[in-house]
C-alpha positions as CSV (number, residue, x, y, z in Angstrom):
1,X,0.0,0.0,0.0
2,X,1.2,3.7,-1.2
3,X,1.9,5.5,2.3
4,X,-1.5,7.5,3.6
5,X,-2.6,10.5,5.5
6,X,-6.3,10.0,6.3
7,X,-8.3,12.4,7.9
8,X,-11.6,11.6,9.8
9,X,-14.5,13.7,9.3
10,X,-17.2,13.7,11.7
11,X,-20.0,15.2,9.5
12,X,-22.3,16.2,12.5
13,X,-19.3,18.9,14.2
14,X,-17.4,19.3,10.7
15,X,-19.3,22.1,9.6
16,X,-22.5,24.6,11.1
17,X,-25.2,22.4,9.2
18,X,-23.9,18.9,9.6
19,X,-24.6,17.7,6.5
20,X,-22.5,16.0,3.5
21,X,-23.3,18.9,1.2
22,X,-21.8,21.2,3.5
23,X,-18.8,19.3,4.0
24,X,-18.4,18.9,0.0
25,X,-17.7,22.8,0.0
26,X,-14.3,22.0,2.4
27,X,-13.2,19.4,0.1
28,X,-11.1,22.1,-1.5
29,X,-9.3,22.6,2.0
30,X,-9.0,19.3,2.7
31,X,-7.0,18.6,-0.4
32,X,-5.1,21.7,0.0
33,X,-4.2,19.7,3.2
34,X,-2.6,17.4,0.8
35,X,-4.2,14.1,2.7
36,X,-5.0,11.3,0.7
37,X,-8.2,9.5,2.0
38,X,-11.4,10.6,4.0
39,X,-12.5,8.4,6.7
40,X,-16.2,9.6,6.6
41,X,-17.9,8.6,9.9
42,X,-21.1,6.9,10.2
43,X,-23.8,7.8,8.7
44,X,-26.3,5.5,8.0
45,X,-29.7,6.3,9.1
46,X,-29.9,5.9,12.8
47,X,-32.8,4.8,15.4
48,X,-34.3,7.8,16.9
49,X,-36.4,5.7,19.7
50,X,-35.4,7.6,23.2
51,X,-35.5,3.8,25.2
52,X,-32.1,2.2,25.0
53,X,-29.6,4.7,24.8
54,X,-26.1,4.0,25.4
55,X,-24.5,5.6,28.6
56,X,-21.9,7.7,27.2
57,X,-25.2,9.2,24.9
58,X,-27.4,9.9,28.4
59,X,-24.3,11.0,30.1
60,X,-23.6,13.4,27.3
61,X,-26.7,15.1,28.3
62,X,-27.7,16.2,24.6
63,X,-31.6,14.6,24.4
64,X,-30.7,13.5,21.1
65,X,-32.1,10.0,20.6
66,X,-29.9,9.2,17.2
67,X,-26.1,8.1,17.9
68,X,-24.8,7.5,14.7
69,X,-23.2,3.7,15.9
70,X,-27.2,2.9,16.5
71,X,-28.2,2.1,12.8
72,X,-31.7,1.2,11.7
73,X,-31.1,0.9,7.6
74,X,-27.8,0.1,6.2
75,X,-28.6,1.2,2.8
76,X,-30.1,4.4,3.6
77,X,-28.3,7.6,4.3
78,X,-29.6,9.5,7.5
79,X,-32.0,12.7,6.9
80,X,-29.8,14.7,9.1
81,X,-26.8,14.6,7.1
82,X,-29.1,14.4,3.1
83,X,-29.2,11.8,1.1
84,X,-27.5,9.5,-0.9
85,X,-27.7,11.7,-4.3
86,X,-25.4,14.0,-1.3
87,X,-22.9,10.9,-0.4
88,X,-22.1,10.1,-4.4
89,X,-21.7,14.3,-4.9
90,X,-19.7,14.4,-1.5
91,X,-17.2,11.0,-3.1
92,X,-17.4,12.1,-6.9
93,X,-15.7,15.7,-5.1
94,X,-13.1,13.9,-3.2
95,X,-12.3,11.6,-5.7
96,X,-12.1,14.9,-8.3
97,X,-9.1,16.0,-5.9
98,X,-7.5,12.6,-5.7
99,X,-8.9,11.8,-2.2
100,X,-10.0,8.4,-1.4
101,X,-13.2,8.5,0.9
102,X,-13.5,5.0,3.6
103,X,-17.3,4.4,4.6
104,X,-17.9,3.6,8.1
105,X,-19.6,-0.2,8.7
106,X,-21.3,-0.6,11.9
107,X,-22.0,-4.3,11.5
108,X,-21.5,-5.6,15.7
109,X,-25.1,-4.5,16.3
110,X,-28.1,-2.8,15.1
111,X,-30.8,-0.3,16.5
112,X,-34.1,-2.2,17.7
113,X,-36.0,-0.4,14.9
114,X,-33.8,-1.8,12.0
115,X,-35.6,-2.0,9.0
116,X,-35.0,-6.1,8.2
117,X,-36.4,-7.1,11.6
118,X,-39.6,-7.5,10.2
119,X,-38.9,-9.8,8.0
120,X,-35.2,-11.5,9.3
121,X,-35.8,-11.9,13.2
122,X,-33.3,-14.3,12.9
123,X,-30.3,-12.1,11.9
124,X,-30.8,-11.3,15.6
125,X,-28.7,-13.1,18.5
126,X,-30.9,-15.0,21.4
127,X,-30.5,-16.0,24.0
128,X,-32.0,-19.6,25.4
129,X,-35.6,-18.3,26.4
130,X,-35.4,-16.4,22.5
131,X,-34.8,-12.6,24.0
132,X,-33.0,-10.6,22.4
133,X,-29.3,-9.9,23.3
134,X,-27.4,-6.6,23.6
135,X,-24.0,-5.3,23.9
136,X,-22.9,-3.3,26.4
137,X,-24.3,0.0,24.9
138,X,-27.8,-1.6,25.2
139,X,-28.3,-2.5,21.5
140,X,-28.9,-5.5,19.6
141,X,-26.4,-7.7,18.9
142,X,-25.9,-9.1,15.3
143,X,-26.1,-13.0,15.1
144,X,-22.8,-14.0,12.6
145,X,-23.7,-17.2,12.7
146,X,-26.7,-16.5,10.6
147,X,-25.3,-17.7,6.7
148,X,-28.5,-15.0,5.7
149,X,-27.4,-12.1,7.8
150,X,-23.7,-12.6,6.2
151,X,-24.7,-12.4,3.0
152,X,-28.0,-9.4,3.7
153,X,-24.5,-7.8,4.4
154,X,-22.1,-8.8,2.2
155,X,-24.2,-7.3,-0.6
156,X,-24.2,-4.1,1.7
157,X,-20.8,-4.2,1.2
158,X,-21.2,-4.5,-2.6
159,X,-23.5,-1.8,-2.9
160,X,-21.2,0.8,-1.3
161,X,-18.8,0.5,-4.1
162,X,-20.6,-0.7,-7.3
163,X,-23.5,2.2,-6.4
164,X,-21.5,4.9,-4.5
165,X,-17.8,4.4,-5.9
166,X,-16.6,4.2,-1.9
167,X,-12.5,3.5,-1.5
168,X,-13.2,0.9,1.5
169,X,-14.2,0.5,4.9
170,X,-13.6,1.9,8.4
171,X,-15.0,-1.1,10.0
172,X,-16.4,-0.1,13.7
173,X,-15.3,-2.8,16.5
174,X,-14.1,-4.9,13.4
175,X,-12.7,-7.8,16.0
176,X,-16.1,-8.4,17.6
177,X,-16.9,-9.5,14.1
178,X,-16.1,-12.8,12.9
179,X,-12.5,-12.9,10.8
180,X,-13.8,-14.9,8.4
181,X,-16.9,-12.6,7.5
182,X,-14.6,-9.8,7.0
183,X,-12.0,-12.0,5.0
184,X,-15.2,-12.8,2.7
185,X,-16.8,-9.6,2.4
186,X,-13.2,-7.9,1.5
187,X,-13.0,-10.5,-1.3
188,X,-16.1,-9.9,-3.0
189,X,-15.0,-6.1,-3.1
190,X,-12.1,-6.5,-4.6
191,X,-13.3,-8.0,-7.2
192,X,-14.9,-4.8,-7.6
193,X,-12.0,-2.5,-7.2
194,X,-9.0,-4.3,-6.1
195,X,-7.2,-1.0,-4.9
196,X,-10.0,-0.7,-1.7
197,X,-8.8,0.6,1.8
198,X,-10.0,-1.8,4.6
199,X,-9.2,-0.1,8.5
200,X,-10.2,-2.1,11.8
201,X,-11.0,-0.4,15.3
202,X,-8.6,-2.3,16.9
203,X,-5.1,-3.7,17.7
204,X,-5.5,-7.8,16.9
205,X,-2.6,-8.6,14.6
206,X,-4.6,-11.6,13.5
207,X,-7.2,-9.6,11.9
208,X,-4.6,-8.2,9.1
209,X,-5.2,-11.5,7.6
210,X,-8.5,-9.2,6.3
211,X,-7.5,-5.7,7.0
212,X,-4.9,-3.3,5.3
213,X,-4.6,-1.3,8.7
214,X,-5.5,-1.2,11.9
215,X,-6.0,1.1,15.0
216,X,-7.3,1.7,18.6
217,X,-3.8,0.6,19.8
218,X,-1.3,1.1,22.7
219,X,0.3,4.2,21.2
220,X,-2.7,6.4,21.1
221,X,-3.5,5.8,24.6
222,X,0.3,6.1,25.8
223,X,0.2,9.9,24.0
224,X,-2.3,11.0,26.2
225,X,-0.7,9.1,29.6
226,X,2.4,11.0,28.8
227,X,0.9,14.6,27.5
228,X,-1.8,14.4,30.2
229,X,-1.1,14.6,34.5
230,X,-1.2,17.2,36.7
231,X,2.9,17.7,36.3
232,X,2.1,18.8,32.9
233,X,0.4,22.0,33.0
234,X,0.5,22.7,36.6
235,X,-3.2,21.6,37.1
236,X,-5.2,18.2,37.3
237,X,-6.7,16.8,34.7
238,X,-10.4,15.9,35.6
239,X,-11.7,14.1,33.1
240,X,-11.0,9.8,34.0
241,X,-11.2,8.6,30.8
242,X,-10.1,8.8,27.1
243,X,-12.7,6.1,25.6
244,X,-12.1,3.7,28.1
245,X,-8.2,4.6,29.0
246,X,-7.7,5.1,32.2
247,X,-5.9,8.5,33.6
248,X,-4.2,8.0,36.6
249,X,-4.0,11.8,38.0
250,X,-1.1,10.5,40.6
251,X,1.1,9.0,38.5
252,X,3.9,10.9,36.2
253,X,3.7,9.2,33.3
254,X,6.7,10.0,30.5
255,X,8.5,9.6,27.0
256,X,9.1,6.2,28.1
257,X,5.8,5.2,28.4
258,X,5.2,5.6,24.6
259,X,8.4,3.6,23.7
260,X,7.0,0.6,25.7
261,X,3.7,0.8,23.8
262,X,5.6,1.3,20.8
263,X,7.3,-1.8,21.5
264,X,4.4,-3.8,22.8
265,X,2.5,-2.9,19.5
266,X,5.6,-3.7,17.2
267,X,5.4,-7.4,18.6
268,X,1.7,-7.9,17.8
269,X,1.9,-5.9,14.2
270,X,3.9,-4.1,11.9
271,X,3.6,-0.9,12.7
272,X,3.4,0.2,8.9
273,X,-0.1,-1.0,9.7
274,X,-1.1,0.8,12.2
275,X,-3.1,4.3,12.5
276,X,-1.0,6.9,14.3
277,X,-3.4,9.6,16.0
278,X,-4.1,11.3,19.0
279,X,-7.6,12.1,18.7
280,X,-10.5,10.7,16.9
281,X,-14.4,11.1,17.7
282,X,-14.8,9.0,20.6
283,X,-11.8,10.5,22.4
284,X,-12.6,14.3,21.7
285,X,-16.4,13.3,23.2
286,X,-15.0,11.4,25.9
287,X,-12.7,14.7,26.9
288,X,-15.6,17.0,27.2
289,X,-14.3,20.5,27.7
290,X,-10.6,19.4,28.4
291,X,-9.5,18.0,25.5
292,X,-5.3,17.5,25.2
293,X,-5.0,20.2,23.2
294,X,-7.6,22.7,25.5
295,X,-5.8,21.3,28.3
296,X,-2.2,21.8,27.8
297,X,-2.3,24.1,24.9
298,X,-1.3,24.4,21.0
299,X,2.5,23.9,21.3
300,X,1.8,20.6,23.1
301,X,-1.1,19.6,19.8
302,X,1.9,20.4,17.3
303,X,4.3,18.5,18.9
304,X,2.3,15.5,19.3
305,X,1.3,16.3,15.5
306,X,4.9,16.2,15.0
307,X,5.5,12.6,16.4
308,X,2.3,11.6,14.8
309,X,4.1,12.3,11.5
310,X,7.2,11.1,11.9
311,X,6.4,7.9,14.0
312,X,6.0,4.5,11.6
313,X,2.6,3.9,10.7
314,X,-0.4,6.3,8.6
315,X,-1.0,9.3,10.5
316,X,-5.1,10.2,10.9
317,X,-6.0,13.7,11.9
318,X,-9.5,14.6,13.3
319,X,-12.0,17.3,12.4
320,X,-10.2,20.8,13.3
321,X,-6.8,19.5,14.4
322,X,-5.1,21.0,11.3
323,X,-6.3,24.2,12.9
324,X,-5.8,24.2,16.7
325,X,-9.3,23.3,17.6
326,X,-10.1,22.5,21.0
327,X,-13.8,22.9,21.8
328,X,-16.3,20.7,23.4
329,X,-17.4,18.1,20.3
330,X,-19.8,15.9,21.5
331,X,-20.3,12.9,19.4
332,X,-24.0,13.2,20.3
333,X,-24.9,16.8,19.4
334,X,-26.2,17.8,16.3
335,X,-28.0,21.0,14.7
336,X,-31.0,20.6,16.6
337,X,-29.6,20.2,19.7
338,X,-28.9,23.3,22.0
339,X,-25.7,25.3,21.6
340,X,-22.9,24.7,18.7
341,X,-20.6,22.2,18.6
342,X,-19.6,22.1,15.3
343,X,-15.7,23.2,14.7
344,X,-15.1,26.9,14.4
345,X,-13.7,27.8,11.1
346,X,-13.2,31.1,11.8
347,X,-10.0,29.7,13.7
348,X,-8.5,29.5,10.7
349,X,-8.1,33.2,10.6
350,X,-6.6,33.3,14.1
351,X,-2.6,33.7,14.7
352,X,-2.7,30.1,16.1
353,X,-5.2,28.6,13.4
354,X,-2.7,30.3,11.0
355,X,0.7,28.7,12.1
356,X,-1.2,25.1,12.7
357,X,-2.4,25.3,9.5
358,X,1.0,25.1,8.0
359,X,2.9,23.4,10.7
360,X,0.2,20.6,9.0
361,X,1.1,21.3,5.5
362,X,4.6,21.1,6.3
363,X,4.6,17.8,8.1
364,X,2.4,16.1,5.3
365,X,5.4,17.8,3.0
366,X,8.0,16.2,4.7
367,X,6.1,12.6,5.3
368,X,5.5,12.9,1.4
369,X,9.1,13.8,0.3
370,X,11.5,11.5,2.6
371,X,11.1,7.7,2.3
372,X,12.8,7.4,5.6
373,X,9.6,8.4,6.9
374,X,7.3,6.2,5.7
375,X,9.7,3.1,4.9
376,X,12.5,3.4,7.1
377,X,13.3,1.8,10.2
378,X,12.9,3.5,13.5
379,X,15.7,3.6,16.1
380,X,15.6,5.1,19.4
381,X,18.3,7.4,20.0
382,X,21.1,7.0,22.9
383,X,20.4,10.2,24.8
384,X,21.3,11.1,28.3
385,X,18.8,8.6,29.6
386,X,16.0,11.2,29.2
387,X,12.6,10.2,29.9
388,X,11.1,13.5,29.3
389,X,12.4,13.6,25.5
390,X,11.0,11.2,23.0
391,X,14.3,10.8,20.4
392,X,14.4,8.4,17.7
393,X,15.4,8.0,14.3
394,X,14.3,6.9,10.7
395,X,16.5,5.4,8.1
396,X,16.6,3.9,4.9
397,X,19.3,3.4,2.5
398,X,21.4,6.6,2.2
399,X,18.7,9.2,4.0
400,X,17.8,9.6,8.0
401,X,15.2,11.9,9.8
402,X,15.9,12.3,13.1
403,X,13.0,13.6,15.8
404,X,13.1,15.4,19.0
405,X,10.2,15.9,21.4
406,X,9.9,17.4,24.6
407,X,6.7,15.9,26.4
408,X,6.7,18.6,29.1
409,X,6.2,21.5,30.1
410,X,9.5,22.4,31.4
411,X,12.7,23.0,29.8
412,X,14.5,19.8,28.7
413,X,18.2,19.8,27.6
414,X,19.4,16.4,25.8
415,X,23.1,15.8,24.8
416,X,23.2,13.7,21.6
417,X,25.2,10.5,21.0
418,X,26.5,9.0,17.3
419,X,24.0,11.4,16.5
420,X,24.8,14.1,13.9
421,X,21.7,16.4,13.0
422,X,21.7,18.1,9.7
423,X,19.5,20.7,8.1
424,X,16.3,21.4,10.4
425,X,13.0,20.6,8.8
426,X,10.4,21.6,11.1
427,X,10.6,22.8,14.3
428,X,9.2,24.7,17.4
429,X,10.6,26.3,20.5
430,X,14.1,23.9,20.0
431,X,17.5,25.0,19.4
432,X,20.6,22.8,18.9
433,X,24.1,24.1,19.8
434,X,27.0,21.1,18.7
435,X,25.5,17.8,20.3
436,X,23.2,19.6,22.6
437,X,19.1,20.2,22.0
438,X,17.5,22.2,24.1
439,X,13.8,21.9,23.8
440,X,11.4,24.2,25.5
441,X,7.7,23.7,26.6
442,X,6.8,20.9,24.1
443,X,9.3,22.2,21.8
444,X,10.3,20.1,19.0
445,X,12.9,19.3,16.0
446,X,12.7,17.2,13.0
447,X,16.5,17.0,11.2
448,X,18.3,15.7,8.7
């Protein structure tokens, strides 16, 4: 596979009106960007009975019956966001600036007013007294053991890219789906158009006997350890939880941290297959009003950008990272809910919006233009023991890219070894006298 930068759009917060026509205008933007594929979130039309919520929706405190991940017709595209004429003008647009757009399969469960109940009770699971089961967000499980319900969505599949010209799947809670659907399913597309994009929510290296990449893994979760406790920025951190990762507010956690989840991960997957990124819909909910980037502020966003970028793997951005944005973005608000929660644009315009915008640009420049990036190997560097400095480097053949990241907010000095840094490539708030970087608060260097 060509190397990727994907970036996921969340059509509800992407724009004011939430819909796929709105977000068709920004395509422009997006590949001025210079990203290569769209992962386009759900949105399938979802049930809007108020009973059987999930949690994280009730807790979110929006009264909006529809979450996105509670689908009620798999062929139909949801009112709120227009209509399927709206999703082929939205992918004919992308694909019209060489942008490859992933639609999002929710295929673990369904909402209890899906439209083949009627007639398939029986792609339901049951349990021994015939009652339907649920998952842990209270909504009904699919049953894969069903050769019907396979193939109802196997043809799914098919229809999403012989009828809509779709580039793949981001495949939601891929692993609690049967490997062998998915290796099926993939097949049939192919067949199609054998150059399709396949992505699992997940970290199984057994499931990229199906899948071309995979995230969800011990890397993003050991960014926002390391970025996030109360050393950091001087304050707590009050939110508990990025989707389901634990932040424990006493513990210092550091650069190291990251290395061993790097580590960890390499063992289970190549990490060419992996998703690098920081954020992504269910951690900016989860967050609330302290997001990373709200929480220790921009310099600390661009340098994790800058690992993201030069780390092995694809790096993803979310909705509004490419411009500093740090607002509340609820995964359950929409239009008709109170307040705004969309991404503010107008950002764009600010001193900070301006330099992240480019800081972007630049790093998907550099990814693009140095194969050490994106095929090279990655060695950590020997450097004064530092646990407060992520340094490694990438190399392959004759070219090498080394990186420099402070993780804190304090004023880190490193003292290089066998380490000889050429012309700087991106930076911020680092300089480097002889074999000495010092980086300031999140400061950062990228170097020949």
């Amino acid at each position: 596979m060509k190397p990727l930068v994907i970036y996921q759009l969340y059509a509800r917060n992407f724009t004011n009106e939430g819909t796929l026509a709105a977000a068709e205008k920004m395509v422009p933007h997006l590949a001025d960007l210079g990203i290569d594929a769209v992962y386009l979130s759900a949105i399938n039309k979802a049930d809007d009975q108020q009973e059987g919520q999930s949690p994280r929706q009730i807790a979110s405190g929006m009264n909006n019956p529809k979450n996105p991940y509670r689908i009620v017709d798999y062929y139909a595209v949801d009112e709120e966001y227009g209509t399927t004429e709206d999703l082929k003008s939205f992918i004919k647009a992308c694909h019209s600036a060489n942008i490859k757009v992933l639609i999002d399969l929710v295929y673990m469960h369904c909402g209890p007013n899906a439209v083949f109940l009627k007639d398939h009770p029986n792609f339901i699971k049951r349990n021994e007294k015939g009652e339907m089961m649920l998952t842990p967000y209270g909504f009904l499980l699919l049953d894969f053991d069903d050769k019907e319900l396979r193939e109802y969505l196997w043809r799914n599949m098919e229809y999403y890219i012989k009828e809509i010209d779709a580039d793949g799947f981001r495949c939601d809670v891929a692993e609690e789906v049967p490997l062998d659907f998915w290796k099926e399913g993939f097949k049939r597309v192919k067949k199609i158009k054998p150059d399709l994009i396949f992505l699992d929510e997940g970290g199984m290296s057994s499931y990229l006997e199906a899948f071309d990449l995979l995230y969800g893994g011990g890397v993003e979760g050991a960014i926002n350890r390391t970025f996030i406790h109360k050393n950091n920025a001087g304050k707590p951190h009050k939110v508990k939880t990025y989707h389901f990762i634990p932040i424990d507010k006493e513990t210092v956690y550091n650069a190291e941290h990251i290395k061993e989840a790097w580590l960890k991960t390499h063992k289970k997957a190549p990490l060419c297959s992996t998703i690098n990124n920081a954020e992504n819909h269910d951690i900016a909910n989860d967050a609330y009003e302290e997001r990373l980037e709200a929480h220790l502020g921009p310099n600390a966003g661009e340098a994790i950008l800058a690992f993201l970028f030069t780390l092995d793997g694809i790096p993803m951005i979310y909705n509004g990272n490419e411009f500093a944005d740090s607002g509340r973005r609820s995964m359950f608000w929409n239009r008709f809910c109170r307040g705004n929660m969309s991404i503010d644009w107008s950002n764009l315009a600010t001193e900070v919006g301006k330099r992240r915008l480019q800081v972007v640009k630049n790093l998907i420049r550099i990814r693009k233009n140095r194969k050490s990036l994106t095929c090279g190997d990655l060695v950590w560097a020997d450097h004064s023991g530092s646990k407060t400095v992520l340094g490694f480097s990438r190399n392959y053949e004759n070219e090498t890219t080394h990186i420099f990241i402070n993780t804190t907010a304090k004023v880190q000095k490193t003292k290089l070894q066998n380490i000889q840094p050429g012309k700087v490539l991106a930076s911020n708030n680092a300089t480097i006298d002889k074999n000495t970087i010092t980086l300031l608060p999140y400061g950062y260097v990228i170097t020949e």
